[in-house]
C-alpha positions in Angstrom: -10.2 35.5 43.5 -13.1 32.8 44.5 -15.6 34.9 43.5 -14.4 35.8 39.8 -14.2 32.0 39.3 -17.9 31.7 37.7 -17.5 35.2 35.9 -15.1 33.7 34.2 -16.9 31.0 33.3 -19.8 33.6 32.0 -17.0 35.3 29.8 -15.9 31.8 28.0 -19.6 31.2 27.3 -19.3 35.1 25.8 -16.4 34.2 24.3 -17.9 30.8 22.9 -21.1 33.1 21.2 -19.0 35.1 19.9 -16.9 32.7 17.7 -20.6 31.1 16.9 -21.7 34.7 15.2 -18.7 34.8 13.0 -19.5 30.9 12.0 -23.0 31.6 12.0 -22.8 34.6 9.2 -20.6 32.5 7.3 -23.2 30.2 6.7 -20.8 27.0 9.0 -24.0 26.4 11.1 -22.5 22.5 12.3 -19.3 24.5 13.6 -21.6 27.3 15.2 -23.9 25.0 16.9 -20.9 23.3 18.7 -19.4 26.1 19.8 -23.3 27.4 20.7 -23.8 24.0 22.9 -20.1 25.0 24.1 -21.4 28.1 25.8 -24.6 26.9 26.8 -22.6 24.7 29.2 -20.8 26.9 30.3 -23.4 28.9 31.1 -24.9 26.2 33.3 -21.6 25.6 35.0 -21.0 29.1 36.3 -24.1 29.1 38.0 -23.7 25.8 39.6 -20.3 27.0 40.5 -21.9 29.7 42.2 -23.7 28.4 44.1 -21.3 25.8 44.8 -18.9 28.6 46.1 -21.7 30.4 47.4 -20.4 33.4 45.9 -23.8 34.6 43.7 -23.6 38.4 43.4 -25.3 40.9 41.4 -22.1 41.4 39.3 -22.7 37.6 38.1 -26.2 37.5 36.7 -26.3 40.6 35.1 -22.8 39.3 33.4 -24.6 36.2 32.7 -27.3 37.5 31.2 -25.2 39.7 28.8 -22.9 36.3 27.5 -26.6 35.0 27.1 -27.6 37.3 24.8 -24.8 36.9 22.6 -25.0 32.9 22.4 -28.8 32.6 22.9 -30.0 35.4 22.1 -28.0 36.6 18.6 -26.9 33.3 17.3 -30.5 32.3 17.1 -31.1 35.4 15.4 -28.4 35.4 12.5 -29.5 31.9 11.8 -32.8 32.4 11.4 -31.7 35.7 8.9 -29.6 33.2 7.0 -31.8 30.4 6.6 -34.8 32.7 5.8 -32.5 34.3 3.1 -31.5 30.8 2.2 -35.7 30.2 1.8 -35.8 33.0 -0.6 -32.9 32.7 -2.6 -31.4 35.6 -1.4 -27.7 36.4 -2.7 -24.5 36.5 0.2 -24.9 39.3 2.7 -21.7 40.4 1.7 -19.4 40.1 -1.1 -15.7 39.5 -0.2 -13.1 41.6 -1.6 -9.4 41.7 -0.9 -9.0 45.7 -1.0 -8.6 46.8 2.0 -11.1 49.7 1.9 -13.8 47.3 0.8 -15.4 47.6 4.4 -15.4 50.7 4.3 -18.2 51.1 1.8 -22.1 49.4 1.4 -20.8 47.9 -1.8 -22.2 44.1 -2.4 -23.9 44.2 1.0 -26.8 42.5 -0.3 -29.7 40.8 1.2 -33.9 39.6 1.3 -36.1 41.7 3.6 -38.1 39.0 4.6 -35.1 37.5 6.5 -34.8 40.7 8.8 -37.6 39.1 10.6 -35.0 36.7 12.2 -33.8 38.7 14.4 -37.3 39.1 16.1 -35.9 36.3 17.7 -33.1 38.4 19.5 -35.2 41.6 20.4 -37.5 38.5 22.2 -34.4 37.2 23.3 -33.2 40.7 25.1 -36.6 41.3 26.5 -36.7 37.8 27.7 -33.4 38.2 29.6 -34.3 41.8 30.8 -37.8 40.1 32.2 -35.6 37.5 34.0 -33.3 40.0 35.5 -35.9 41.7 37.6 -38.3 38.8 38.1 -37.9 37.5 41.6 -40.2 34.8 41.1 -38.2 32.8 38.7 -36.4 30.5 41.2 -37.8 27.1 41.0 -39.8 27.6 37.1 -39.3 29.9 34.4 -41.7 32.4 32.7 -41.5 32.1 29.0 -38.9 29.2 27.3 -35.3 29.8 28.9 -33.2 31.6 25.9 -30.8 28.4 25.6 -33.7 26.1 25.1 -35.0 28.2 21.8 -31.7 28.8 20.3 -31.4 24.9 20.7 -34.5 24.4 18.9 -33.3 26.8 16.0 -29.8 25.6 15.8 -31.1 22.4 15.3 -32.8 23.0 11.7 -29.5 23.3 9.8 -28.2 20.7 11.7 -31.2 17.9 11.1 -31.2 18.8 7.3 -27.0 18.4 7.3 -27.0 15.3 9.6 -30.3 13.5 8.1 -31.1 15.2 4.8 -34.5 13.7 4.7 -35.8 15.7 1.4 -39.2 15.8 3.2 -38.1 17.4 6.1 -35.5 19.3 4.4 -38.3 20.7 1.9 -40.2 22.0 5.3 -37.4 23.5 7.0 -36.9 25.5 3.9 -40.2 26.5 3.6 -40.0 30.2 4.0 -43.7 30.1 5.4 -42.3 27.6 7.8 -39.6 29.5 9.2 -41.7 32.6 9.8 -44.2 31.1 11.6 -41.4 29.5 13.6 -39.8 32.8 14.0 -43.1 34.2 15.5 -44.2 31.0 18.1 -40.1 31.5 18.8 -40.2 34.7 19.9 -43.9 34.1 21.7 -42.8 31.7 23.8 -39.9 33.7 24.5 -41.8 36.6 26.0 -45.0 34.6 27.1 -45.7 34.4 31.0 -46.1 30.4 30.7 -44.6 28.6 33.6 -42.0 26.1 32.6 -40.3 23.3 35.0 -36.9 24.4 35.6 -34.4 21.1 35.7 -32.9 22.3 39.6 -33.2 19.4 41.6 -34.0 20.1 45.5 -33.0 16.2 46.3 -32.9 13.3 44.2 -36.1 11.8 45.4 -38.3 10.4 42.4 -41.4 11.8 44.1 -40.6 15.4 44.4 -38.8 15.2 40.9 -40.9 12.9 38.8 -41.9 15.3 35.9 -37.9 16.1 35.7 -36.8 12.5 35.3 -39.6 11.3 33.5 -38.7 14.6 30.7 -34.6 13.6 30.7 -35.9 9.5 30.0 -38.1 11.0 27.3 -35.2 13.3 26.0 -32.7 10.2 25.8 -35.4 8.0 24.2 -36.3 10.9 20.9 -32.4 11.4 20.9 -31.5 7.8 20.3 -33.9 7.2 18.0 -34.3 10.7 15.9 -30.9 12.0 16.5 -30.6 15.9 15.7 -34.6 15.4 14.7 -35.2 15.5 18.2 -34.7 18.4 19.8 -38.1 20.5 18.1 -39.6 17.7 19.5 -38.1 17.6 23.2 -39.2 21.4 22.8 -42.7 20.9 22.6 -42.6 17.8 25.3 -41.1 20.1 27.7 -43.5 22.6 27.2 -46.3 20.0 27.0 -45.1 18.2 30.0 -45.0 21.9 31.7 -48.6 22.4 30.6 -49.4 19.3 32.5 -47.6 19.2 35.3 -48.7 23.1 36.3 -50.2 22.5 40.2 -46.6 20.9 40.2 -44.7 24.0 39.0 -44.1 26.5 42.0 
């Protein structure tokens, strides 16, 4: 029984994605991104409780990275589709009827090519999680930005323009040119074989977990002061600060 505790964690954060897709494709992106934030804790907790329990098995991470690609690695992807359809003025994907044989048929399934290249952002997202999965080295650092990092960063584009509706900022995140390129540096650094500072502490010694403390005061600091704005900035910081810090990373 002990050791079905954190795969049971794993399915809530499955469970959690999975009510985030059917937000997400109804355009209810706030909702989507809570219940995203939902599972990405709970996809830290099961490991910790794992470890915790020292019960880690096989089972677990392959489990774990399955719920991942449902919350981190799909979510990201459908809201990239919608706001890139958004950026074009692309009609619903669907239109609703109350017949029941309506989904049954293609009929008003409608939508903008150009916003298929969202989900670029989940094929990254799978072959970021598959890399993971057979990578012993990734203990201490990861290779490539961890798959709840970068659905962070794209969740948090509806979210800025909801929460802050700055029509300057708004105007870029609508910019389909804008959410292309981000779709392709996205699904870069997804796959990309740069070593990133994983926040496991060892101890809580300052010394041997400067760059770690000195990211979460920088991360509380751009969150006080630029709110949802933030986060595409803590992004780059924590690969910046990676960049930096890479004698450190091992």
């Amino acid at each position: 029984m002990k050791k079905q505790i954190p795969n049971f964690i794993t399915l809530l954060n499955l469970f959690s994605g999975c009510i985030a897709v059917l937000l997400a494709v109804n355009n209810n992106f706030v909702a989507a991104a809570g219940f995203v934030a939902l599972g990405i804790f709970f996809d830290f907790f099961d490991g910790l409780l794992a470890r915790k329990l020292q019960v880690q098995s096989e089972l677990g991470i392959q489990l774990d990275s399955l719920a991942d690609m449902v919350t981190s690695g799909l979510v990201p992807g459908i809201v990239m589709f919608k706001l890139l359809a958004i950026s074009s003025n692309a009609p619903d994907l669907v239109a609703f009827s109350k017949e029941w044989n309506s989904a049954l048929h293609w009929q008003g399934f409608q939508f903008a090519p150009i916003a298929l290249l969202g989900f670029l952002i989940t094929m990254a997202s799978a072959y970021r999680l598959a890399k993971f999965n057979i990578d012993e080295e990734q203990q201490s650092y990861f290779k490539g930005l961890p798959t709840p990092a970068n659905t962070l960063l794209i969740i948090s584009l509806p979210l800025i323009m909801e929460f802050q509706n700055n029509d300057l900022i708004n105007s870029i995140i609508i910019n389909p040119w804008f959410l292309i390129i981000l779709t392709f540096v996205s699904s870069y650094l997804l796959v990309s074989s740069i070593k990133l500072f994983a926040l496991k502490f060892k101890d809580w010694s300052f010394k041997n977990n400067a760059i770690r403390y000195i990211f979460i005061m920088l991360c509380l600091v751009l969150l006080i002061v630029l709110q949802f704005a933030a986060i595409p900035l803590i992004i780059l910081v924590y690969i910046g600060l990676s960049l930096v810090n890479q004698k450190g990373i091992s």
